[in-house]
N, C-alpha and C positions, 0 to 999 in steps of 0.2 A: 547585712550583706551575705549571701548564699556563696559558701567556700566551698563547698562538694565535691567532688570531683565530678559527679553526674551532673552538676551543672553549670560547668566549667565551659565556655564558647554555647551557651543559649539553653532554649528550648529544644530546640529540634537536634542537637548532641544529645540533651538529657532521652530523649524519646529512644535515642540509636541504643543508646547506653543498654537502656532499662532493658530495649528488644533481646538485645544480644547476653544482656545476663539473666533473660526470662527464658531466652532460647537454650542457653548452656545447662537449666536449672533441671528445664522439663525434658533436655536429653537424659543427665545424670536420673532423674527419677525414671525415668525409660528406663534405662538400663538395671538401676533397683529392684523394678516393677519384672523385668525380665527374666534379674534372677532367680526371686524370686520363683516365678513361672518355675523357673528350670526344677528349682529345688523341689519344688509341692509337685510337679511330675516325676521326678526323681521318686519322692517320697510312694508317691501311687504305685509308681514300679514294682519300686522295692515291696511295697504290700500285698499289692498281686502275686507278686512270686512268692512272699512268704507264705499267704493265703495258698497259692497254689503245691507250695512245699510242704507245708501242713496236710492240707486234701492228701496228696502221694502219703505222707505216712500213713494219715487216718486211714486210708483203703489196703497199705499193706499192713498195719496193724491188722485190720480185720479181716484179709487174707489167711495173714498167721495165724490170727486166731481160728479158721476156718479149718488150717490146716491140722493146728495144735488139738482142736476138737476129734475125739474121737469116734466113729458112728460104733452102734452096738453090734453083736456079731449075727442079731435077726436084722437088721439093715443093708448088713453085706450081704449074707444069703439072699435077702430078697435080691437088692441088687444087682445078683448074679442072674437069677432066676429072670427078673424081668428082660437082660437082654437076651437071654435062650427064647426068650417070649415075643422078643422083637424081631427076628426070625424068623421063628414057627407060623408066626401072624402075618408079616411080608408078603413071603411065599404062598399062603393061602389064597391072600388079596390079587397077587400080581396076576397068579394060573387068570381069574378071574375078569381083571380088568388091561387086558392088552396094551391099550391104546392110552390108556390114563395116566396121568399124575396120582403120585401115590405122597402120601403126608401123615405120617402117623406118631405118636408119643409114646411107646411101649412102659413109661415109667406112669405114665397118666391113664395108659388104660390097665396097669396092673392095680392103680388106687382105685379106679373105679370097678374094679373085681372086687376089692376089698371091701368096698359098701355095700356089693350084692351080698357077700360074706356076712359083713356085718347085720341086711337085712335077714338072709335067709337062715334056715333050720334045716337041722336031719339032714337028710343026703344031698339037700340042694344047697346046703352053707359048704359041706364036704367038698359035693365037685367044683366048686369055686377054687378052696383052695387045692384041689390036684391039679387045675390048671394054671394054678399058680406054682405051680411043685411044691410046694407046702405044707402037703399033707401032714409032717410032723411037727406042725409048728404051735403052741396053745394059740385058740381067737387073741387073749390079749398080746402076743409076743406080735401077730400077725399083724394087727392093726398100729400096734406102738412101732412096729417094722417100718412099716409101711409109710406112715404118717412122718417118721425120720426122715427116711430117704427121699421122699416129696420137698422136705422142707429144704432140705441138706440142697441137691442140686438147681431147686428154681430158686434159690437165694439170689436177687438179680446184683448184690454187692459186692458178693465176693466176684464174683464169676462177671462180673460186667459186662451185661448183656440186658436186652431186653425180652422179658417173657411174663405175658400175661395170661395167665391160668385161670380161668372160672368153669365153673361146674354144678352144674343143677339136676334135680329129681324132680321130674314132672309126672303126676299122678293124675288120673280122673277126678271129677270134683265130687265125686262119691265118697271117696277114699279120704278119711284123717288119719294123718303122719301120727305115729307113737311120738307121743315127747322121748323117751330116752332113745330113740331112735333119730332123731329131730341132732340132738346135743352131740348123741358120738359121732354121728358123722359130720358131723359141723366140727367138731372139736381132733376129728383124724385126719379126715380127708377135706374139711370144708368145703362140704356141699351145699349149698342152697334147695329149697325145697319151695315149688309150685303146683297148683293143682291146674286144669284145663278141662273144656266142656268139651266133651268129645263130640258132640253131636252140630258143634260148629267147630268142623276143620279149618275152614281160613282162617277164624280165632288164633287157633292152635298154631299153627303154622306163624303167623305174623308176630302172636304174641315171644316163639322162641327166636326167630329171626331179631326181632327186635331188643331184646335182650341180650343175645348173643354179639351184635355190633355195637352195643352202647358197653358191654362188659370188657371189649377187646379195644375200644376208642374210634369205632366203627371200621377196623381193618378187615374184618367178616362180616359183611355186610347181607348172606343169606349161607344159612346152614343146610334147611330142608325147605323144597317146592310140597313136601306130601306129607303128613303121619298118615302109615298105617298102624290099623290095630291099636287105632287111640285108647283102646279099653284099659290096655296094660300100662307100666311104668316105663316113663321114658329117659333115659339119660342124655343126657348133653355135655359136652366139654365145649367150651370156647375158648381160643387159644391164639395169641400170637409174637410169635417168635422171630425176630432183628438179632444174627448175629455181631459182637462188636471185633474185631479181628485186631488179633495182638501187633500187626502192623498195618496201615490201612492204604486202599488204593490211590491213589491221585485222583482228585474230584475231574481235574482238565484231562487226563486220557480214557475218558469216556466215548466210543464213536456207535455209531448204527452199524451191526455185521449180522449175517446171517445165520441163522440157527435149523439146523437139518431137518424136519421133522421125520418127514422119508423122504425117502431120493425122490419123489415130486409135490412135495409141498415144506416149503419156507419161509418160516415168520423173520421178520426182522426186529432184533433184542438191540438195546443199548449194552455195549459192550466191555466192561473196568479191566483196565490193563495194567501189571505191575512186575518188577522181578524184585526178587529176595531169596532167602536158605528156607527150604523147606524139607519135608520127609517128603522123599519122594521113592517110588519101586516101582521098575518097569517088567512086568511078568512075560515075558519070553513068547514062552513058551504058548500060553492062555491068550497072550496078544491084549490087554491089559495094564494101562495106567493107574498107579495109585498118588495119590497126594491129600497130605495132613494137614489142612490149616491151622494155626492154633491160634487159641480164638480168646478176650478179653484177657485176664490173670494168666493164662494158661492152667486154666482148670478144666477146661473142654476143648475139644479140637472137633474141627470137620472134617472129615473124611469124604474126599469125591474118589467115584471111583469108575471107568472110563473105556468103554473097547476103542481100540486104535481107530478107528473108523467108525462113518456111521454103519448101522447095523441094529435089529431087532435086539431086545436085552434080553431075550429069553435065554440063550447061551450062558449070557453074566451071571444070570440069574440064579441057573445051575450050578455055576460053583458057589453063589456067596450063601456063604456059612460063617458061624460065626470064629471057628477055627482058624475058615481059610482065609477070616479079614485078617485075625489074629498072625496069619503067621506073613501078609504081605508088609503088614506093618515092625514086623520084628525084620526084616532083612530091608527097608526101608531105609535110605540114606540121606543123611542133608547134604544139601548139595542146592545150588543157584537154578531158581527155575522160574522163566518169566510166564505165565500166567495170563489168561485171556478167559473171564468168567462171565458170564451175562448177570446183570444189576439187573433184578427181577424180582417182583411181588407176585407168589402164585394165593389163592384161596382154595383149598381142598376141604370137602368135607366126604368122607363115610360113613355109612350105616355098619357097626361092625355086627349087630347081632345074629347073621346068620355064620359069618366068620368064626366066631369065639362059640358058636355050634359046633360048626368043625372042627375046631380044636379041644370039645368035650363040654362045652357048657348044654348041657342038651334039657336039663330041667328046669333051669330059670327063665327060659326064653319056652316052653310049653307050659299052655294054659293048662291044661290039667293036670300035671305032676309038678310044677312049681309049689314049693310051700316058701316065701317072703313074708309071713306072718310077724316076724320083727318090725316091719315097716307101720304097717296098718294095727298090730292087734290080730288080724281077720288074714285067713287061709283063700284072698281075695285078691291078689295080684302075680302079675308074671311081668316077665323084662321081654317089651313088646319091640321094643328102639333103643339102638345103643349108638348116637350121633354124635360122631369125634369129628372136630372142625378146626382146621388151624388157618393161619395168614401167617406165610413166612417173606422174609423181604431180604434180599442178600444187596448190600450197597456196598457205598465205597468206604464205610466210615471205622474207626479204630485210632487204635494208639497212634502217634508218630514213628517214623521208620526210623531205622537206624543208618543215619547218613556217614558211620563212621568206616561202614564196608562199600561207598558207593566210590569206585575207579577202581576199586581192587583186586587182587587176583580170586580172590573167594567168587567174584562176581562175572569172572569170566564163561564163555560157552555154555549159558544157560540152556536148562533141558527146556522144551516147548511144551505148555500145557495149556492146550487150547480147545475149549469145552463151548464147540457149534454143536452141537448131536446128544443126544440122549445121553442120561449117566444116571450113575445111583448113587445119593449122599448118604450118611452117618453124622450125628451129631453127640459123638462120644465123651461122655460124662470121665477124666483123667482120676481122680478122688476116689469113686466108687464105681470106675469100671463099667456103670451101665449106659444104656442106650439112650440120649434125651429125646432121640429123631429117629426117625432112617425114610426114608422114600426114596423117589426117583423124578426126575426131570425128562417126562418125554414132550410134552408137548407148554414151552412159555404162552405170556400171552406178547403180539407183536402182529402186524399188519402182514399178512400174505404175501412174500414175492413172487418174483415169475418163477416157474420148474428151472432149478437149475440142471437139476440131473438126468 
């Protein structure tokens, strides 16, 4: 006789029974199962953020170390030199090109002097380095110089940032590269070395185009429509440079606003809006906005720099020196200032070889007084093309803000800095003082509005 209590008043009691202690069983393991859950994301959390707490030391470990590192004292001098050289070269360019965007690397094109250096002899190695102001420096101080200070500021780790550098020597296919000409500059300045049929230009043409956008992840997608003077040596940089900004803009206050070109023609830019403490100096006097962004580690900062209205930058032009950046910056105050920048990818390329003519290179760029006989062996080449090409892209993206000043009095009566109209950037290297950038913004790319002016 079945005494159970489950089957105590029948069958169909025992069935209620079982239901309801099957139903209580598969709750409690619900709930088990739950905890679980909770714990093993708990657990995930926690590791993420460890992971992510680890990452932070490992990058300010290697900050420190960056900083702990000392550069030698031919690293700073050049350092110095190349931003006197970013300058010199600006002003050349802008007399020049009115209407353009300007984008230049004065730490990249002082390396790529150093090659010419490295290729050339006798008086043509000479005026390399007077253009470097360097005349007193030995070749090896010069190149071990050099090759520091390249390394030192594109380090994209410390400085957290994105910057991709490539740089080639392209010769006629006449011309064999010297091997230890080959190594040192591979081993200085890392250059790559190609030869070109001069007698098929579109070759020539497609072939550095294409390498040029597969070197940068196709962000410069054409360098040159032309070589001239294919006979000679051609130089190439390819280049591109993603600020990351030590605080970043909000992805959602992005809107379409208008950007000045002149007072009758207006493209429309996407436009990142933000406030926060910045250096900021209002020049009076000059009529002149300045402001400091500082940008990944604060190892670098941006510099824009601004006439109160729109207006030609030939004016600006005229005072910027590198004294008179130097001394807007020193009377420069932090202070709350909301911000209104255009989110833009420009592509500039230059020809600099007739440029760095005018600033004294005048034997390596003629075919008959060039001696680059390092290169080849043979008293058989000249610097025919000196093609500097960057893609810069300013977005929204950066560290997280510091929400611990947002309601507060630091945050009150923010200055306006609001950049629709032409301006001229700096991309100033903090560590060693020199110039990673400098151009100008006159014309984004952006869809025609109507004249507003």
């Amino acid at each position: 006789m079945i005494t159970s209590p489950c089957f105590q008043g029948g069958l169909p009691r025992a069935r209620e029974l079982l239901c309801f202690h099957g139903l209580r069983f598969f709750k409690n393991e619900n709930r088990r199962h739950q905890k679980i859950s909770r714990l093993l994301q708990l657990r995930r959390e926690t590791d993420r953020m460890r992971a992510t707490h680890v990452a932070a030391l490992c990058l300010l470990a290697l900050v420190a170390s960056a900083e702990d590192r000392k550069l030698s004292s031919h690293a700073i001098a050049l350092a110095d030199n190349s931003a006197n050289l970013a300058f010199s070269l600006y002003h050349n360019m802008a007399k020049a090109k009115e209407t353009e965007n300007i984008l230049i690397s004065p730490v990249v094109v002082a390396s790529s002097l150093g090659m010419v250096a490295l290729g050339g002899k006798a008086s043509t190695a000479s005026q390399v380095k007077a253009v470097l102001s360097a005349d007193r420096l030995q070749d090896e101080h010069l190149h071990a110089g050099l090759s520091e200070l390249l390394s030192e500021v594109s380090d994209a780790k410390t400085r957290n940032t994105t910057w991709k550098i490539s740089s080639r020597l392209y010769g006629p296919s006449s011309v064999s590269f010297a091997d230890d000409f080959v190594k040192s500059s591979k081993r200085h300045y890392n250059y790559d070395h190609s030869k070109v049929n001069i007698r098929d230009k579109r070759s020539a043409v497609n072939a550095i185009n294409e390498w040029a956008a597969k070197s940068t992840g196709g962000k410069l997608p054409e360098v040159t429509k032309d070589v001239q003077n294919a006979d000679g040596a051609t130089i190439v940089n390819a280049m591109f440079f993603k600020p990351h900004w030590e605080e970043k803009f909000h992805e959602k206050m992005v809107d379409s606003r208008a950007f000045l070109v002149t007072r009758s023609f207006t493209v429309a830019v996407p436009m990142m809006h933000r406030t926060g403490l910045y250096d900021f100096y209002e020049d009076k006097e000059n009529r002149i906005f300045v402001l400091s962004m500082p940008l990944g580690q604060k190892q670098a900062s941006m510099v824009l720099i601004m006439p109160y209205h729109l207006e030609s930058l030939e004016r600006l032009e005229k005072l910027l020196t590198r004294k008179q950046v130097d001394t807007w910056l020193a009377r420069a105050e932090n202070r709350a200032v909301a911000i209104s920048l255009p989110k833009i990818s420009l592509e500039v390329s230059h020809n600099l070889q007739k440029h760095l003519a005018e600033l004294g290179l005048t034997e390596a760029v003629d075919k008959a007084k060039a001696d680059l006989s390092n290169i080849s062996g043979k008293k058989d080449l000249y610097l025919s093309n000196v093609f500097h090409a960057s893609a810069l892209e300013l977005d929204v993206e950066g560290n997280p803000y510091d929400t611990s000043i947002f309601g507060t009095e630091r945050l009150r009566n923010p200055q306006l800095f609001y950049v629709d109209h032409p301006f001229v950037f700096l991309v100033k290297d903090n560590r060693t003082n020199s110039v990673l950038y400098i151009g100008r913004v006159v014309k984004p790319k952006g869809d025609k509005m109507r004249d507003e002016l």
